[in-house]
C-alpha positions in Angstrom: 0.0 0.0 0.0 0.7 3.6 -0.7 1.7 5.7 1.8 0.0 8.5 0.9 1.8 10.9 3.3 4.6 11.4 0.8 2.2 13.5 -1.4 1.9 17.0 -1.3 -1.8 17.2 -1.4 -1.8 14.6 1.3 -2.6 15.6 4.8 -3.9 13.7 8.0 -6.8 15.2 10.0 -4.6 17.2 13.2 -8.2 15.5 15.1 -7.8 12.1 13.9 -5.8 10.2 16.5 -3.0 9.1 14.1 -2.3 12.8 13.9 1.7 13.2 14.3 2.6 10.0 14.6 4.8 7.9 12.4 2.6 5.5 10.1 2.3 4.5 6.5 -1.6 6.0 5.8 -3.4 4.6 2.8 -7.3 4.8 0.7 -9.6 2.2 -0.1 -8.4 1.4 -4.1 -11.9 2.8 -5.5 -11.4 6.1 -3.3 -7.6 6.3 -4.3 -9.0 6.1 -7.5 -11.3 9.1 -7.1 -8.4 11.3 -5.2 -6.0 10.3 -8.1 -8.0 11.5 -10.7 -9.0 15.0 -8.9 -5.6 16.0 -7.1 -3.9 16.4 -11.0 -6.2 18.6 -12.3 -6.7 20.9 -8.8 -3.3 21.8 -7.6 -4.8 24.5 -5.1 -6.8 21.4 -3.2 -5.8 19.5 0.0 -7.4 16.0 0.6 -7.5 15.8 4.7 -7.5 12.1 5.7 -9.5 11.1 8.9 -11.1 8.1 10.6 -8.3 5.6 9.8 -8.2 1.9 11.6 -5.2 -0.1 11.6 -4.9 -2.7 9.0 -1.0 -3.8 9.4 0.4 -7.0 11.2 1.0 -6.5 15.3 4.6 -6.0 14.7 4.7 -4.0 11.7 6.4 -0.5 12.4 5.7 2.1 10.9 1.7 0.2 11.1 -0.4 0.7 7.7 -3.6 2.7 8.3 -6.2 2.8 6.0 -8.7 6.0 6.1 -12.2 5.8 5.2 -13.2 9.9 5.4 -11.3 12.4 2.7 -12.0 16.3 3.2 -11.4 18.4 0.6 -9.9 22.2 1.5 -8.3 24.3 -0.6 -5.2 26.4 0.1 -6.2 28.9 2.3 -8.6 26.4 4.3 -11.9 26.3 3.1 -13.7 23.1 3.1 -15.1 22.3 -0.6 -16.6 18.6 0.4 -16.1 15.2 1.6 -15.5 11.9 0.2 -16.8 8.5 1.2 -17.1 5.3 0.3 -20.6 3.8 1.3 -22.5 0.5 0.6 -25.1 0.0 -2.3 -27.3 -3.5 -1.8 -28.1 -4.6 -5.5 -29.9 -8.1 -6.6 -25.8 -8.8 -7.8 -24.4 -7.9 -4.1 -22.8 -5.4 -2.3 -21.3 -2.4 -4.5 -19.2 -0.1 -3.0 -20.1 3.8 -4.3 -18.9 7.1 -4.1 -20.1 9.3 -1.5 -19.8 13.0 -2.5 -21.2 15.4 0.6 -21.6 19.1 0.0 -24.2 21.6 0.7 -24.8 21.8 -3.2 -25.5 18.4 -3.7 -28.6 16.5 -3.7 -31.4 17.6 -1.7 -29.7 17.1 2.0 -26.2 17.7 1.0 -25.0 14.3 -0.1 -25.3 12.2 -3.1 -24.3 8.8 -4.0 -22.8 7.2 -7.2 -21.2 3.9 -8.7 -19.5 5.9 -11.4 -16.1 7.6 -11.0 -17.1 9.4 -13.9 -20.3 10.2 -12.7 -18.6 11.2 -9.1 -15.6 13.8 -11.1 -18.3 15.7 -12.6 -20.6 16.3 -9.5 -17.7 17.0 -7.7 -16.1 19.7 -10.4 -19.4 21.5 -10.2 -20.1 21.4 -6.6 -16.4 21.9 -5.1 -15.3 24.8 -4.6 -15.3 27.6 -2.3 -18.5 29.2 -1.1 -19.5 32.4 -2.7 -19.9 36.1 -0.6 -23.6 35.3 -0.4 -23.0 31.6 0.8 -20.6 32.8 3.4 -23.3 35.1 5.0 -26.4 33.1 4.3 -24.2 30.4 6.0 -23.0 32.1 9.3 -26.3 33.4 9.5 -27.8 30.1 9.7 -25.0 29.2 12.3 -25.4 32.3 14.5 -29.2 31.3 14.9 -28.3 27.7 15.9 -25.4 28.7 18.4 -28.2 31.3 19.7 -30.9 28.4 19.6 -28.5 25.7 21.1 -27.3 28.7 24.3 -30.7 29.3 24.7 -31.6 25.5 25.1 -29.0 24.9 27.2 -30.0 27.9 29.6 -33.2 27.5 29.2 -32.3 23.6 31.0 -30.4 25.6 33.6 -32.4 27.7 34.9 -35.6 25.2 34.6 -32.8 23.4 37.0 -32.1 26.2 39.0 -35.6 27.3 39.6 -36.4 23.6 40.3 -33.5 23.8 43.0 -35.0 27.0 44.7 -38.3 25.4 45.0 -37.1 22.2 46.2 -35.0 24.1 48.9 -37.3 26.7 50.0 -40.4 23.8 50.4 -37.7 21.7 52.6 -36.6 25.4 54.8 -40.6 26.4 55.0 -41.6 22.4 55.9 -39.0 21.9 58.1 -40.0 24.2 60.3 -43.7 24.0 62.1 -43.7 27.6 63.3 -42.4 28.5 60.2 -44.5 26.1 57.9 -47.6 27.7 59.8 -46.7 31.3 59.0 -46.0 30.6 55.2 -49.6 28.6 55.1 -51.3 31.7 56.4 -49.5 34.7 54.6 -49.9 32.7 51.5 -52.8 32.9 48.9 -55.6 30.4 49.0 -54.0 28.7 45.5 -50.4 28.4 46.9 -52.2 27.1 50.5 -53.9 24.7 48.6 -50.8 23.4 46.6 -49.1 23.6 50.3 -51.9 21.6 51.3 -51.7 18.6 48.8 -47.8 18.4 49.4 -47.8 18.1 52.4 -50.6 15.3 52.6 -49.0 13.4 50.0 -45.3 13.6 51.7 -47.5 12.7 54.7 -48.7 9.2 52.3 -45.9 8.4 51.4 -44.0 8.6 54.5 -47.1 5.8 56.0 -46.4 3.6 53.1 -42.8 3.9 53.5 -43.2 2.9 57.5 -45.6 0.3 56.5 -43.1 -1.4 53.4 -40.3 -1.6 56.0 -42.3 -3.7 58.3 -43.0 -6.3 55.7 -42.0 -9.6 56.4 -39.9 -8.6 60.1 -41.5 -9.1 63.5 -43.0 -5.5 63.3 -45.8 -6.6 61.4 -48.3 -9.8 61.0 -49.2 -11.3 57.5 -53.0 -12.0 57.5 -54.9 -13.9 55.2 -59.1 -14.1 55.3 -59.1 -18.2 54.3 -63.2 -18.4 55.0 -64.2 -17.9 58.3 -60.3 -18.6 59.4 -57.3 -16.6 59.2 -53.6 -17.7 58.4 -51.5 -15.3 60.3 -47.8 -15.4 59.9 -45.2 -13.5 62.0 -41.5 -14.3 61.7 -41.2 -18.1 60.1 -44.1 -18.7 62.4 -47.2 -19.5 60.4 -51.0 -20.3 62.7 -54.4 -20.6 61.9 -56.6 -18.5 63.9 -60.4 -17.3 63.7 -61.9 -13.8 65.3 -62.1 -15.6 68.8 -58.3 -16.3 68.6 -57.2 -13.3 67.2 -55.2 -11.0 69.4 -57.5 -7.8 70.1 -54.7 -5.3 68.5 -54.6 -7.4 65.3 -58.6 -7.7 65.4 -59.5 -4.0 65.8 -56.5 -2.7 63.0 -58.0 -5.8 60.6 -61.4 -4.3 61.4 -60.2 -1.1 60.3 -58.3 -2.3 56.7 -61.4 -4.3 55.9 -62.9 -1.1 55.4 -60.5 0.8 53.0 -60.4 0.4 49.7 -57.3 -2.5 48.1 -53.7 -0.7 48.1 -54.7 1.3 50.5 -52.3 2.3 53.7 -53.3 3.1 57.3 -50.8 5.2 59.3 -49.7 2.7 62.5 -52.6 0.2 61.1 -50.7 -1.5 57.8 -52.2 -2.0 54.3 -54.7 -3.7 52.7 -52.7 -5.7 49.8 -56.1 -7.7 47.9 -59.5 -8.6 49.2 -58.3 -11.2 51.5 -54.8 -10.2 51.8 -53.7 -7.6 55.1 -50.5 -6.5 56.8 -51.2 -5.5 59.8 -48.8 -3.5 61.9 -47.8 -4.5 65.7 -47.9 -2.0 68.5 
């Protein structure tokens, strides 16, 4: 293979990670082909090589690296195109084909072809650098996404920020009774009410969360309704009891889950898992 960093017109991406170092760099033969035939006839152009994997033996020095992605610049920098190769799935198998990117070609700025003939032309007519009118329309275009991407990214810091001040003020103004008192009162009826269904929700969740951590320890019996019986288990212990035998705390709390609604949780009582199903928490 080549190494292609003898020629002129040949450069090596300074952000591809073989940047600098010593290696033999070389093209697919079809995109050698292409570079070949275009670096002859534009002296001014620079073909950039990036994206390049290591195809050489484990002890070959300098290695052999094969690139995949060719940018085309001219002298003074400006980038006229890339060049790929890509895969084309026919009926007689896989065909590789030229792929030409440039904001003048096709109708999202790339375009694909078989034909190195085909490619040279597109690439003669679309190649080159961008007119006055192109430059401005063009940093127009970016100026409106940097502004659209600062004020995204803003817009997901303050939403942050304001999300921070609310979370800290609710925990200063809860955490307080006095103070959580005060703020209720000097507040407007919509805020009290919001106040309201917080603080009866954190209230929920901290009975389900005292419940779930009673499950299956001796703070709490498992009772099941099995007809007119009742398999109760506490601990690994496991007994068959009916109302008479019931202990009176576990009778009166499983009087009072019988009466809510499935899923529901009792503060200090336990939860009411299915129609037959109870935990039932011990004093």
């Amino acid at each position: 293979m080549e190494n292609l960093t003898t020629n002129r017109f040949i450069r090596i991406d300074p952000n591809d990670s073989y940047y600098g170092k010593q290696i033999n760099a070389g093209l697919e033969k079809k995109l050698w082909e292409l570079v070949g035939t275009l670096a002859p006839k534009n002296p001014d152009w620079i073909f950039v090589l990036s994206r390049g994997w290591d195809i050489s033996d484990k002890e070959e020095e300098p290695p052999h690296i094969r690139f995949s992605t060719v940018k085309v610049t001219n002298t003074d920098g400006a980038e006229l195109g890339v060049l790929r190769l890509d895969a084309r799935y026919t009926y007689e198998g896989t065909k590789q084909v030229y792929q030409i990117i440039n904001d003048r070609v096709g109708h999202r700025g790339t375009t694909k072809t078989v034909s190195l003939t085909s490619a040279v032309r597109t690439i003669k007519k679309t190649f080159r650098a961008d007119t006055q009118p192109e430059v401005v329309n063009k940093a127009l275009s970016r100026a409106s996404e940097v502004a659209q991407d600062a004020l995204r990214s803003k817009n997901w810091e303050r939403n942050r920020a304001q999300s921070n001040v609310i979370s800290a003020t609710y925990e200063w103004v809860t955490g307080n009774p006095t103070r959580l008192r005060e703020f209720r009162d000097a507040s407007s009826n919509d805020i009290r009410n919001k106040l309201d269904t917080s603080i009866t929700l954190a209230m929920e969740i901290g009975t389900i969360e005292s419940v779930r951590d009673k499950i299956d320890t001796d703070k709490s019996y498992l009772v099941i309704k099995d007809g007119d019986r009742y398999i109760v288990r506490i601990d690994d212990t496991v007994k068959l009891c009916d109302d008479s035998s019931l202990s009176e705390d576990v009778r009166s709390k499983l009087g009072m889950l019988k009466l809510v609604e499935v899923s529901q949780f009792v503060d200090n009582v336990g939860c009411r898992v299915n129609e037959n199903t109870f935990v039932v928490v011990k004093d």
